[in-house]
Structures are given as C-alpha cells and as structure tokens.
PDB file of N, CA, C and O in Angstrom:
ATOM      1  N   UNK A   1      32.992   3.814  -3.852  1.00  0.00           N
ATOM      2  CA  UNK A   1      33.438   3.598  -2.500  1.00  0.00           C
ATOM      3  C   UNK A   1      34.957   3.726  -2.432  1.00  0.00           C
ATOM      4  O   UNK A   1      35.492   4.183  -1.422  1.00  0.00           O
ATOM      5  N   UNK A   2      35.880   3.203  -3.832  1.00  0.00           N
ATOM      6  CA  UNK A   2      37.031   3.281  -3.683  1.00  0.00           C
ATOM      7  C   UNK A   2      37.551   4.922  -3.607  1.00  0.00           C
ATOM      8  O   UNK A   2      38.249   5.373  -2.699  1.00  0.00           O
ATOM      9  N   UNK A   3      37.185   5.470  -4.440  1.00  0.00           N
ATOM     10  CA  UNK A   3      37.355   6.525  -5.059  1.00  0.00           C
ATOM     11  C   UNK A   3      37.414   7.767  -4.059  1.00  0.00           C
ATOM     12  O   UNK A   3      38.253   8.594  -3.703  1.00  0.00           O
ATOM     13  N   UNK A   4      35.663   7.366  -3.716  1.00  0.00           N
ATOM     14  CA  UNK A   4      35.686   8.212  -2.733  1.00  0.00           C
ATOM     15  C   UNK A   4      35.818   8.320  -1.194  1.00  0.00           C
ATOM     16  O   UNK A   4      35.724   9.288  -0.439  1.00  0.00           O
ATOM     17  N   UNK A   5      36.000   7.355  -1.035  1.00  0.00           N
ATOM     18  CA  UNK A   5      36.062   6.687   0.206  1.00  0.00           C
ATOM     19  C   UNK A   5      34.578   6.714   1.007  1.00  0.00           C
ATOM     20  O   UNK A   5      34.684   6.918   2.216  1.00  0.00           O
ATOM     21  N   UNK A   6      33.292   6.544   0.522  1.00  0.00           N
ATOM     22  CA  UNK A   6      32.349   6.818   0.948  1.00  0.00           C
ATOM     23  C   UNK A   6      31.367   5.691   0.710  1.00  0.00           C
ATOM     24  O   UNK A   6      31.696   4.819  -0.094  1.00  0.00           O
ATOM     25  N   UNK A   7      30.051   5.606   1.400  1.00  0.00           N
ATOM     26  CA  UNK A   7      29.090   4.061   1.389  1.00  0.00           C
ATOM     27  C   UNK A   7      28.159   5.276   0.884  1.00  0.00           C
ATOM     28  O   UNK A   7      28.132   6.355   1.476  1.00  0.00           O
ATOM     29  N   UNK A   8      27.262   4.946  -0.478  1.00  0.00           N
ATOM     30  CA  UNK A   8      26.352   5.396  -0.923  1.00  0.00           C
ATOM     31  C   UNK A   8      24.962   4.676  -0.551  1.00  0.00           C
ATOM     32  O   UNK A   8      24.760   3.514  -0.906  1.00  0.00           O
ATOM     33  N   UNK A   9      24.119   5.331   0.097  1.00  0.00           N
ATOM     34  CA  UNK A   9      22.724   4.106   0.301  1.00  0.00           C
ATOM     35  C   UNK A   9      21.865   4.954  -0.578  1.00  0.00           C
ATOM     36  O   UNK A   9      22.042   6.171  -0.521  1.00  0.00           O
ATOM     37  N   UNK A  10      20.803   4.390  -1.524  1.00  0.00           N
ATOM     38  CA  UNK A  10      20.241   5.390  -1.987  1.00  0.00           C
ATOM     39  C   UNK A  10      18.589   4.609  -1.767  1.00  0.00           C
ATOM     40  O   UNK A  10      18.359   3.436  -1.471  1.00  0.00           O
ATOM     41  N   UNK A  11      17.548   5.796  -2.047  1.00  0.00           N
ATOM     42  CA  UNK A  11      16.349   4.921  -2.060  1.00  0.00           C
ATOM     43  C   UNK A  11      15.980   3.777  -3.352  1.00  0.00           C
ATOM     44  O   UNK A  11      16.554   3.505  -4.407  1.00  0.00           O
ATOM     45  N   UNK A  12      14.749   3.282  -2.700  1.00  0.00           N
ATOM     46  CA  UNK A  12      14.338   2.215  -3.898  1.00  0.00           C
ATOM     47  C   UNK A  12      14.211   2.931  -4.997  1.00  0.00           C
ATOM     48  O   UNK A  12      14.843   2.352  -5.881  1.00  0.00           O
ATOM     49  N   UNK A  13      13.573   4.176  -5.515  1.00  0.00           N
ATOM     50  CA  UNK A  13      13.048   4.794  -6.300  1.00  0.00           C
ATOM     51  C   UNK A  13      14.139   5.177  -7.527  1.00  0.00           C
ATOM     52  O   UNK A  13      13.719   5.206  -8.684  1.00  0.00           O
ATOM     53  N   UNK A  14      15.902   5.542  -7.167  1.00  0.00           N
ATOM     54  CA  UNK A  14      17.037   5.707  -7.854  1.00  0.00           C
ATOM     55  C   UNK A  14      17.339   4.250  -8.623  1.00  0.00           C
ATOM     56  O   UNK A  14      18.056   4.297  -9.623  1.00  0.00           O
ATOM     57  N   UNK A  15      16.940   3.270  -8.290  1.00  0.00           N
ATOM     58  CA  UNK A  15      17.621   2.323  -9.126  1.00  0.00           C
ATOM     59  C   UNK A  15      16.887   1.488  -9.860  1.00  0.00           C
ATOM     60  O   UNK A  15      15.864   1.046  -9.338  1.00  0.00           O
ATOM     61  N   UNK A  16      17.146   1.184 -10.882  1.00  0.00           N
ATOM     62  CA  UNK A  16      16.449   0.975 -12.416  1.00  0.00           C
ATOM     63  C   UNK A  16      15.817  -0.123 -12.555  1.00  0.00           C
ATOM     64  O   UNK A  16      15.212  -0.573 -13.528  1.00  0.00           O
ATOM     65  N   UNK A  17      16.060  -0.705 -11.093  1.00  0.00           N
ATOM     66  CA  UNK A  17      15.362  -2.257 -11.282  1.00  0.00           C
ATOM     67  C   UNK A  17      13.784  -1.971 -11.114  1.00  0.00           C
ATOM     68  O   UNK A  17      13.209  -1.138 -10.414  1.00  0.00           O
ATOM     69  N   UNK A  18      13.319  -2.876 -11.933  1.00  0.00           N
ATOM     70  CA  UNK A  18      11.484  -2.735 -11.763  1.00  0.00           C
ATOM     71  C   UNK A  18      10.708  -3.431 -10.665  1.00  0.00           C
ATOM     72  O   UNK A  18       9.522  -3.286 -10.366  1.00  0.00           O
ATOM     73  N   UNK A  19      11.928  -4.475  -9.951  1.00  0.00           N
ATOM     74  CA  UNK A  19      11.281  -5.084  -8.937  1.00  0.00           C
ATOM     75  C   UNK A  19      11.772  -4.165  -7.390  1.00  0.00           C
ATOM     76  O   UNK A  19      10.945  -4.210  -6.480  1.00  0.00           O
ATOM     77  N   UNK A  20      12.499  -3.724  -7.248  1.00  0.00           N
ATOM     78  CA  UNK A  20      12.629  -2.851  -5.975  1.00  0.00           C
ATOM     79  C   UNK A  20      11.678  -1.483  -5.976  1.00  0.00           C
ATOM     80  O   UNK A  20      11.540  -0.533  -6.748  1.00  0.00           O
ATOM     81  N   UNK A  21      11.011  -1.942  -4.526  1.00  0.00           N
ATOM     82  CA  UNK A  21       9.985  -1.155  -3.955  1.00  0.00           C
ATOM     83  C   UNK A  21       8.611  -1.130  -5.132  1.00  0.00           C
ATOM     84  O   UNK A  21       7.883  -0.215  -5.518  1.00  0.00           O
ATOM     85  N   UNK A  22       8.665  -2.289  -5.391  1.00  0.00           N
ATOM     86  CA  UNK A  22       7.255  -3.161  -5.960  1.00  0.00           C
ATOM     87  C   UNK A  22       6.258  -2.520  -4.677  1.00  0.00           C
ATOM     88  O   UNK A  22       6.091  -1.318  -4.883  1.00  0.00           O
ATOM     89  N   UNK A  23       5.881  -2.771  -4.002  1.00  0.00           N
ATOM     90  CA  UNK A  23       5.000  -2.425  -2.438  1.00  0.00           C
ATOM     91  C   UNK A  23       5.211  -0.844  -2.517  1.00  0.00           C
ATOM     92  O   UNK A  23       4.400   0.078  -2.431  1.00  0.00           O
ATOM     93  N   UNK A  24       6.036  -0.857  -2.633  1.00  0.00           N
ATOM     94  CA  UNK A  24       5.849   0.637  -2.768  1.00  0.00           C
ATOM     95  C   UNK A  24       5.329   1.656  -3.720  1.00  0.00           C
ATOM     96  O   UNK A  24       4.831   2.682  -3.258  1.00  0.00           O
ATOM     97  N   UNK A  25       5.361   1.569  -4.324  1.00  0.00           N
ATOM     98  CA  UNK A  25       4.891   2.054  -5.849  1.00  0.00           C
ATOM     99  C   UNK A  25       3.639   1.515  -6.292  1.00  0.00           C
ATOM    100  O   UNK A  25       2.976   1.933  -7.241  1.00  0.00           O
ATOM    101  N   UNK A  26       3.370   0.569  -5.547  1.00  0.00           N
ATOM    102  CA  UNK A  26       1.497  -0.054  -5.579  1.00  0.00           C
ATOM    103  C   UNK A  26       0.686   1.045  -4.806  1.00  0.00           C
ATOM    104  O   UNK A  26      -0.383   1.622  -5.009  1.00  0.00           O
ATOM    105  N   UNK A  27       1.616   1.086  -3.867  1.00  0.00           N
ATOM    106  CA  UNK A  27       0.729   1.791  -2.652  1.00  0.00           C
ATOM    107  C   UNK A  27       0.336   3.569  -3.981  1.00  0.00           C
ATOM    108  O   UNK A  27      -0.576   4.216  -3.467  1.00  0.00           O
ATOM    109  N   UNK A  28       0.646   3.984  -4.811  1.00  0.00           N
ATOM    110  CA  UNK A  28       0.333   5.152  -5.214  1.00  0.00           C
ATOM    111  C   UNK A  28      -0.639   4.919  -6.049  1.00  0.00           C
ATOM    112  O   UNK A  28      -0.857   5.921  -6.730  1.00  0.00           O
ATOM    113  N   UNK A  29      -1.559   3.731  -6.386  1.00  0.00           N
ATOM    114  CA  UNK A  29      -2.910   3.515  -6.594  1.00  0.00           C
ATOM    115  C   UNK A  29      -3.682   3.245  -5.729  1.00  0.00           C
ATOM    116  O   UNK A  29      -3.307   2.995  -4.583  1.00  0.00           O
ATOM    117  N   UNK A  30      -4.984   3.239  -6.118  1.00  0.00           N
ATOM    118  CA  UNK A  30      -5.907   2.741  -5.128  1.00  0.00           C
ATOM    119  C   UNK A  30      -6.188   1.156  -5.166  1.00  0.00           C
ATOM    120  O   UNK A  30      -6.547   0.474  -4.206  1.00  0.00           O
ATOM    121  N   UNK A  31      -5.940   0.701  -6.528  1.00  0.00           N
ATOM    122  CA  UNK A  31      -6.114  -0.802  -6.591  1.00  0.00           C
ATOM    123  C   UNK A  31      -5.008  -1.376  -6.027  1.00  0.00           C
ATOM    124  O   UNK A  31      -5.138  -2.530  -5.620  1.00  0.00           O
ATOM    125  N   UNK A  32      -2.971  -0.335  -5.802  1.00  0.00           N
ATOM    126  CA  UNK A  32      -2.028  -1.330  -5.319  1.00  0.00           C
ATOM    127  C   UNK A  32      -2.552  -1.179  -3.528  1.00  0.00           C
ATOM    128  O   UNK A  32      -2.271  -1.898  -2.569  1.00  0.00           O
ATOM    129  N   UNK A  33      -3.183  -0.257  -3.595  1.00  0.00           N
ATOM    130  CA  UNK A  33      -3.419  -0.082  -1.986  1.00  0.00           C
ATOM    131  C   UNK A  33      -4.153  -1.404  -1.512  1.00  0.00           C
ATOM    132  O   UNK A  33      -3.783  -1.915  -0.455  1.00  0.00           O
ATOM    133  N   UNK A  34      -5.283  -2.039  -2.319  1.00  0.00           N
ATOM    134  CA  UNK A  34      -6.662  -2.371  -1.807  1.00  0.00           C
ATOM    135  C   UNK A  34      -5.848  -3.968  -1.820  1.00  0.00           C
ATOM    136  O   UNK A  34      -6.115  -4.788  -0.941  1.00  0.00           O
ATOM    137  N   UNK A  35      -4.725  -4.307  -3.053  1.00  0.00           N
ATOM    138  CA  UNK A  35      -3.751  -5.503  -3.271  1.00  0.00           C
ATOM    139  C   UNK A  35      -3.419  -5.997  -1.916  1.00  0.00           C
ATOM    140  O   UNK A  35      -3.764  -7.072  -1.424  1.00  0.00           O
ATOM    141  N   UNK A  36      -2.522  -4.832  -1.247  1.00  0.00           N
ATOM    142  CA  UNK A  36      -1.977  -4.706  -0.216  1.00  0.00           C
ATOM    143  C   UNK A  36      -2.525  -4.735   1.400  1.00  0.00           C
ATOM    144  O   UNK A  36      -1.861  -4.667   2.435  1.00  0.00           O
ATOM    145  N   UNK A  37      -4.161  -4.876   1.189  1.00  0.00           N
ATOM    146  CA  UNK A  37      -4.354  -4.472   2.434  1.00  0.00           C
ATOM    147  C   UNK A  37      -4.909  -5.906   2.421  1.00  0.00           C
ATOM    148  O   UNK A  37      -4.689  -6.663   3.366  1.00  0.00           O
ATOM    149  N   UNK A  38      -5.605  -6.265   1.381  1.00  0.00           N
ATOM    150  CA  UNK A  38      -5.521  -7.798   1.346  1.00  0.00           C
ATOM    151  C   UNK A  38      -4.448  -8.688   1.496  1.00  0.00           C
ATOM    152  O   UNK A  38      -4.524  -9.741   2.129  1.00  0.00           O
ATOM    153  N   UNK A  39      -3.397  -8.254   0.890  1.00  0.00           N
ATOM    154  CA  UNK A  39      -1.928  -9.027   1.279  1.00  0.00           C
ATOM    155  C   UNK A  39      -1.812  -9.049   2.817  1.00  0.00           C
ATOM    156  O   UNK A  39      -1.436 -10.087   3.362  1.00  0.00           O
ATOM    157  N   UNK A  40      -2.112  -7.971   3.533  1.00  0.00           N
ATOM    158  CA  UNK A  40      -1.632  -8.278   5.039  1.00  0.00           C
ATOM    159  C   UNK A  40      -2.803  -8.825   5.475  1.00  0.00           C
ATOM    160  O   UNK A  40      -3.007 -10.029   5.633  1.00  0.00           O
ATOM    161  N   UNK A  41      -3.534  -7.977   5.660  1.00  0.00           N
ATOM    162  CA  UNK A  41      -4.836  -9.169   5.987  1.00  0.00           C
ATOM    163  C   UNK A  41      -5.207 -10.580   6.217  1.00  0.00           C
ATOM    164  O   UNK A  41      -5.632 -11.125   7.236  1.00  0.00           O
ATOM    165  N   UNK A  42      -4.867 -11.203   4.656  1.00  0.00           N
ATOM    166  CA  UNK A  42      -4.765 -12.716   4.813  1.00  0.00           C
ATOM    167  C   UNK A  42      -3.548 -13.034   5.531  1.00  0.00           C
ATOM    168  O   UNK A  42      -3.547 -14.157   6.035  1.00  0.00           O
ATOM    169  N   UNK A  43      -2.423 -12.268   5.719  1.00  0.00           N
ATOM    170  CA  UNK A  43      -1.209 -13.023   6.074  1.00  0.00           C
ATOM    171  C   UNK A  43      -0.806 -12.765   7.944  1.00  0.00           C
ATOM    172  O   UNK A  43      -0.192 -13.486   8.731  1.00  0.00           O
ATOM    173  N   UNK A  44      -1.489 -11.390   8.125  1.00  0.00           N
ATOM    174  CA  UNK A  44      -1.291 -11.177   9.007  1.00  0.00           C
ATOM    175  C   UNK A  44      -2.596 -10.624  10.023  1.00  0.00           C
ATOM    176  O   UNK A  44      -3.044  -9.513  10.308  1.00  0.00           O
ATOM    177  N   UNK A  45      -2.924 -12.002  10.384  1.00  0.00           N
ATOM    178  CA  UNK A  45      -3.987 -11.668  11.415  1.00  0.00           C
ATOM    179  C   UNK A  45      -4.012 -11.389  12.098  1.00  0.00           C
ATOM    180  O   UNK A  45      -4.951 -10.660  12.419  1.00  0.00           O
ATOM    181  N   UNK A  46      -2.955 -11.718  13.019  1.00  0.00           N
ATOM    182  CA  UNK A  46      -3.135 -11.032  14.371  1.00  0.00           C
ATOM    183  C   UNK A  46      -2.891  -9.587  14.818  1.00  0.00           C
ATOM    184  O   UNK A  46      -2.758  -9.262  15.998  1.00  0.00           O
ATOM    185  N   UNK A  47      -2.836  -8.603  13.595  1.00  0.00           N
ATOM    186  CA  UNK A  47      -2.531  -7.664  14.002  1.00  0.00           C
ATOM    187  C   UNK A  47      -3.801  -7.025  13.895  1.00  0.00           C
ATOM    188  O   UNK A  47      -4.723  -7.264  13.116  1.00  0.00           O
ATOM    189  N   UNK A  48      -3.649  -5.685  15.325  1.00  0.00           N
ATOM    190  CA  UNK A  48      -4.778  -5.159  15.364  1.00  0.00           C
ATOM    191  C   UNK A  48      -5.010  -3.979  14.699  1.00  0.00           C
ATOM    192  O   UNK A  48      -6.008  -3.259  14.680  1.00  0.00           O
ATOM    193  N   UNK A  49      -3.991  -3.890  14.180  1.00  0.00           N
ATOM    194  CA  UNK A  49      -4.100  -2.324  13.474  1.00  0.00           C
ATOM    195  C   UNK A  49      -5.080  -2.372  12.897  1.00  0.00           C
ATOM    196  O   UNK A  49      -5.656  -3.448  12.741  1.00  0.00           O
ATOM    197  N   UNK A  50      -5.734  -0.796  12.234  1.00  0.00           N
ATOM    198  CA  UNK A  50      -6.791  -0.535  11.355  1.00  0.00           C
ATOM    199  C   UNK A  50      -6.224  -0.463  10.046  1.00  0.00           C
ATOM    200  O   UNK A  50      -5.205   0.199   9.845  1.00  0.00           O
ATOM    201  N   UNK A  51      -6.895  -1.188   9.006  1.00  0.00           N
ATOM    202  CA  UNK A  51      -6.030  -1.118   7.446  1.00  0.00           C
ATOM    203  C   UNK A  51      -5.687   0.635   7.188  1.00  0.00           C
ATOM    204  O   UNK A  51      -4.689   0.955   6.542  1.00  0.00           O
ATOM    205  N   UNK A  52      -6.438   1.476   7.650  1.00  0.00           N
ATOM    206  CA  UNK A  52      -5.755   2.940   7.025  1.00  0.00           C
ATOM    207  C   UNK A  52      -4.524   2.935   7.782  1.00  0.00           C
ATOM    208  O   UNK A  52      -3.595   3.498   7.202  1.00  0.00           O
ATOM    209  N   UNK A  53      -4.255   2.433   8.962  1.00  0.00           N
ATOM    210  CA  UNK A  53      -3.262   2.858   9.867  1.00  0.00           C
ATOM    211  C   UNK A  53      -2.192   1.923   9.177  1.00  0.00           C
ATOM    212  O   UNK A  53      -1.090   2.345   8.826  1.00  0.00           O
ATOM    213  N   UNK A  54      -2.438   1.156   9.079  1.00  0.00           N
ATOM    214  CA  UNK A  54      -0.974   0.066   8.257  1.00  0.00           C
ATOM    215  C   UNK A  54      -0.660   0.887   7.122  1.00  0.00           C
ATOM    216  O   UNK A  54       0.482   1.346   7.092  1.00  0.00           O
ATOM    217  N   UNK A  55      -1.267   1.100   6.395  1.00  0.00           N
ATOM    218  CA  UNK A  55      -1.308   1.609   5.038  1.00  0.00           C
ATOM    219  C   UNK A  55      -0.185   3.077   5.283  1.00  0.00           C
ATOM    220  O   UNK A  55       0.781   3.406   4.595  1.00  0.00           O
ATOM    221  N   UNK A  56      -0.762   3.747   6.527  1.00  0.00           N
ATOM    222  CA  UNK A  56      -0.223   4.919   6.573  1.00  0.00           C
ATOM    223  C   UNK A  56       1.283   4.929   7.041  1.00  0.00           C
ATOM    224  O   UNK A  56       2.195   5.718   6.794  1.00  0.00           O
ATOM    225  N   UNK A  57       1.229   3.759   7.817  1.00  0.00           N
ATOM    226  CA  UNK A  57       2.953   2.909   8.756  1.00  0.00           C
ATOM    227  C   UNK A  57       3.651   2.696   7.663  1.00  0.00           C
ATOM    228  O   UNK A  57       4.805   3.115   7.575  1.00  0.00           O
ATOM    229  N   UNK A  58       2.985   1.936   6.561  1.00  0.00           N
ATOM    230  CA  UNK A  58       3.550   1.148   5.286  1.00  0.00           C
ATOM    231  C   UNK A  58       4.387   2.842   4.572  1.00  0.00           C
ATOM    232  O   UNK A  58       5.601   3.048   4.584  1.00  0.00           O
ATOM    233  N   UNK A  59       3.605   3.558   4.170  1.00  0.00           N
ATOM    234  CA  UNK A  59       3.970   4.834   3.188  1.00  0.00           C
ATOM    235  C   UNK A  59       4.834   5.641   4.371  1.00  0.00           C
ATOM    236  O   UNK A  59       5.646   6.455   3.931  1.00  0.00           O
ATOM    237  N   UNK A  60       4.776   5.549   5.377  1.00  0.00           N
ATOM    238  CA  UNK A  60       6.009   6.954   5.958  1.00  0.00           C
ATOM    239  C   UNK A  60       6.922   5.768   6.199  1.00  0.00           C
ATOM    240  O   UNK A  60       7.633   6.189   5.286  1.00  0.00           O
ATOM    241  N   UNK A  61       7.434   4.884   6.513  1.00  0.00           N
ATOM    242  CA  UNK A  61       8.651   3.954   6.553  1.00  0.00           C
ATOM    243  C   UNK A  61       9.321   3.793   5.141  1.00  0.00           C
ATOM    244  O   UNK A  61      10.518   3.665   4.886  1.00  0.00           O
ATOM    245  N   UNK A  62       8.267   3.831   4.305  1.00  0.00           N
ATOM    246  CA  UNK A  62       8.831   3.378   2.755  1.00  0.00           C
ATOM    247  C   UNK A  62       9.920   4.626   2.530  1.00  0.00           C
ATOM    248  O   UNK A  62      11.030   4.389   2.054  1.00  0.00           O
ATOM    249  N   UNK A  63       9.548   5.856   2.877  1.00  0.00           N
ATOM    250  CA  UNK A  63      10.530   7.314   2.337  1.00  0.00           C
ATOM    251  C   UNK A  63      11.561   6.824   3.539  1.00  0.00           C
ATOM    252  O   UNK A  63      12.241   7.848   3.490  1.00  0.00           O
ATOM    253  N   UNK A  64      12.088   6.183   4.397  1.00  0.00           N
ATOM    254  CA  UNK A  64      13.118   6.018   5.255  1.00  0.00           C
ATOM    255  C   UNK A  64      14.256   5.071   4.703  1.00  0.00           C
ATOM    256  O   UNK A  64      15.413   4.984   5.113  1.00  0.00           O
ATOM    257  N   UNK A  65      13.812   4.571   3.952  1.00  0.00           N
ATOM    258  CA  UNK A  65      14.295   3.144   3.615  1.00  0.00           C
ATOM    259  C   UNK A  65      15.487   3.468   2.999  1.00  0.00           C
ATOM    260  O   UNK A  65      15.312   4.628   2.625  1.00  0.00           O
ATOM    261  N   UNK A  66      16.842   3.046   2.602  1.00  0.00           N
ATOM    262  CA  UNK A  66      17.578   2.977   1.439  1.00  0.00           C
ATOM    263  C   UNK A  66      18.260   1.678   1.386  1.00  0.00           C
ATOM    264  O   UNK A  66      18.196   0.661   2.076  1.00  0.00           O
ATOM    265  N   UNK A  67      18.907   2.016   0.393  1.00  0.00           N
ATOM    266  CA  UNK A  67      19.249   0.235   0.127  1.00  0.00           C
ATOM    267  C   UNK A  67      21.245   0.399  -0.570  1.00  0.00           C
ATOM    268  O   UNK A  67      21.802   1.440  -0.918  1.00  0.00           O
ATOM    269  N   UNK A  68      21.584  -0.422  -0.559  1.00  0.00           N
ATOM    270  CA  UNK A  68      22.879  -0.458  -1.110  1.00  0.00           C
ATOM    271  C   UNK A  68      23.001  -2.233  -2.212  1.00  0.00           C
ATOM    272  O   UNK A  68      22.101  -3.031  -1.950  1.00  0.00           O
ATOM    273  N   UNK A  69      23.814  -2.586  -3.056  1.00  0.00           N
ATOM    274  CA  UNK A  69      23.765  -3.691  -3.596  1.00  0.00           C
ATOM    275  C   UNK A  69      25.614  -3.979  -3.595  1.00  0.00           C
ATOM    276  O   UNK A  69      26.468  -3.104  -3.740  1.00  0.00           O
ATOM    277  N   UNK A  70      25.789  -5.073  -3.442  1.00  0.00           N
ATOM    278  CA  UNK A  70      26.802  -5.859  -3.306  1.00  0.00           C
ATOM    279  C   UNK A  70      26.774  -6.762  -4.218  1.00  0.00           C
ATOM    280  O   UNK A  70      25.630  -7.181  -4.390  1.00  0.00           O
ATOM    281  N   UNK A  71      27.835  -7.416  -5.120  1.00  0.00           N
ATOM    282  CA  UNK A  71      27.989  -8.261  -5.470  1.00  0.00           C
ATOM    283  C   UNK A  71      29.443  -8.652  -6.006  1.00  0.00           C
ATOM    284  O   UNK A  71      29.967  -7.769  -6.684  1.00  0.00           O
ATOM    285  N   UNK A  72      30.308 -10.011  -5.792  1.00  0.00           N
ATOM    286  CA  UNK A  72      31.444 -10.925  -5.967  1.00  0.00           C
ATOM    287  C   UNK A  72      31.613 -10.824  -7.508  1.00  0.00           C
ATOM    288  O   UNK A  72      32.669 -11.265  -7.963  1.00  0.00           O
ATOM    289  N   UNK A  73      30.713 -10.305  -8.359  1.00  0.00           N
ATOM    290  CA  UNK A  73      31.014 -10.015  -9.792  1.00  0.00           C
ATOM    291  C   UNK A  73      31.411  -8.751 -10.079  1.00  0.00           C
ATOM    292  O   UNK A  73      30.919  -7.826  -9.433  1.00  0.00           O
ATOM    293  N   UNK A  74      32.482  -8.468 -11.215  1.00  0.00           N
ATOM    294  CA  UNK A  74      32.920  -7.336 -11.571  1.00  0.00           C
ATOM    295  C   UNK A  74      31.894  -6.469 -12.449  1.00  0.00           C
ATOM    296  O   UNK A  74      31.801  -5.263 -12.216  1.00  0.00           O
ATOM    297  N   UNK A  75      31.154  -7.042 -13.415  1.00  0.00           N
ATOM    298  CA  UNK A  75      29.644  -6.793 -13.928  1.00  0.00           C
ATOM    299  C   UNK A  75      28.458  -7.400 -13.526  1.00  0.00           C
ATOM    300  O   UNK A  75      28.398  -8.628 -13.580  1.00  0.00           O
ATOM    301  N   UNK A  76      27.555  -6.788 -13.153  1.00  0.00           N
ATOM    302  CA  UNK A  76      26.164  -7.482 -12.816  1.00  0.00           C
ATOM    303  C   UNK A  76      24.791  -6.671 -13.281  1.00  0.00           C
ATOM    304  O   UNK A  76      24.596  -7.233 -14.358  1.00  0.00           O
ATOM    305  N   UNK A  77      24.251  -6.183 -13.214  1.00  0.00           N
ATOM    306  CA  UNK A  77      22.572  -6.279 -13.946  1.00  0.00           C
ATOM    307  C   UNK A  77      22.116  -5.610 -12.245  1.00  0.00           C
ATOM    308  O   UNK A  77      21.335  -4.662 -12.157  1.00  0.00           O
ATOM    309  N   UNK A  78      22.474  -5.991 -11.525  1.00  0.00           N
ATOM    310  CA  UNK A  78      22.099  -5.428 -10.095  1.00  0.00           C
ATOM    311  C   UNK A  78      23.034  -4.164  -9.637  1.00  0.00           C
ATOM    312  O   UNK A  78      22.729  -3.666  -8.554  1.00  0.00           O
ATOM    313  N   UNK A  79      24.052  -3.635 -10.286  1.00  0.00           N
ATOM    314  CA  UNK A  79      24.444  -2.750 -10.229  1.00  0.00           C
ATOM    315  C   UNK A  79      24.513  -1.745 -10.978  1.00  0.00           C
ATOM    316  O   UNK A  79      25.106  -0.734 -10.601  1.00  0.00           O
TER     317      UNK A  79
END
C-alpha cells in the first residue's frame, strides 16, 4: 500500500489461511453442500428459498467476495 500507493483486496482462495472461505470450499463437495444446507436450514427458517436456490445464491456471491487483512502488528500469521 505504501509502495504502491494502492488497496489490494484479493479473494478467499489467494490466502494461505485454511480457515477463510471454509463455506466455500465445502460447497465443491456434495457432502460440504448437504453440511450446508442443513446449516441454514436449522438456523434459518424463515426463509423461503428452495435449498438448490440458496446453494446457487451461496456459490455466485462467494466468486464476488474479496477480503483485505489489517493488523497493529509489524509481523502476524494473518498476513
């Protein structure tokens, strides 16, 4: 950012952590799919969607996404 004077956002998929875009990377099985449709399901009842249609909302939002990390330390494990 200094350097270049520029804000880099990149997707979940570029950065090395194993827990970013967990949900996402389920969704490319059929068992993280079936995880997931149970995850909303129990949590979210009132919605009327059809589980293929969430599923399908869930996977084209996920390629939109990027992320940036911040942190008050000069070394961190998150960067």
């Amino acid at each position: 950012m200094v350097l270049r004077q520029k804000l880099a956002f990149v997707t979940y998929d570029m950065w090395q952590d194993p827990y970013e875009g967990f949900v996402i990377k389920a969704m490319q099985t059929e068992q993280g799919r079936a995880d997931i449709l149970q995850w909303l399901t129990r949590n979210f009842k009132s919605n009327d969607l059809p589980p293929d249609v969430r599923l399908f909302l869930l996977d084209k939002y996920s390629k939109t996404i990027h992320l940036q990390s911040w942190t008050k330390y000069s070394e961190s494990g998150a960067l």
